[in-house]
C-alpha positions, 0 to 999 in steps of 0.5 A, spaced: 352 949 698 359 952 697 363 946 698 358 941 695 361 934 695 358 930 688 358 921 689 356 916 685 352 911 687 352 904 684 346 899 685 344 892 684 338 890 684 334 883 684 332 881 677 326 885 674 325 889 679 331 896 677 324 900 675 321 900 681 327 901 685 329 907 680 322 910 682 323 909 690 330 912 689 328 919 685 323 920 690 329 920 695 330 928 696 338 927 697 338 923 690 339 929 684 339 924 678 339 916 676 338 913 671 338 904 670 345 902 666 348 895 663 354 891 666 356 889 673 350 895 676 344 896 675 342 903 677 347 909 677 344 915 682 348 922 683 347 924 690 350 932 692 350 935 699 355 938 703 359 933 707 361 925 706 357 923 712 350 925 709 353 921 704 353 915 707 348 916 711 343 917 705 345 910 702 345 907 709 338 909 712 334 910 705 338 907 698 339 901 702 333 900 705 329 900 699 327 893 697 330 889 692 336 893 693 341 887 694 349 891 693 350 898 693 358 902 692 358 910 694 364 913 689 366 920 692 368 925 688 375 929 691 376 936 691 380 937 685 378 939 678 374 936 673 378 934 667 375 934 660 379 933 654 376 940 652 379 943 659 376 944 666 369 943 667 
């Protein structure tokens, strides 16, 4: 995987079920790491893969058919660098 595209996927769950879904999510093999976060979103996951379409896909046919699973927002990574403020990453 090359040219593998990293996204970032914010989730909301219902209220008391974050854990259980976090749990449900991991065991998606697309979904390379998540962990439960505080404000707007309850859940942050990372998906990795070699295009957008599986992407999509992947948060359409399995992250959102995940009951209690109530709002989800796919973030793209773009093909340009990484900063950091020690330099490229």
């Amino acid at each position: 995987m090359d040219e593998s595209i990293t996204a970032y996927v914010l989730i909301k769950t219902e209220v008391g079920k974050t854990d259980f879904v976090l749990k449900d999510i991991l065991d998606i093999p697309k979904v390379s790491k998540g962990t439960m976060v505080t404000g707007d979103y309850d859940i942050v996951v990372e998906i990795v893969s070699d295009s957008v379409d599986d992407i999509l896909s992947t948060v359409a046919q399995e992250i959102r058919q995940i009951r209690d699973v109530t709002e989800t927002k796919t973030l793209i990574g773009t093909k340009l660098p990484s900063y950091s403020p020690r330099g490229n990453l």
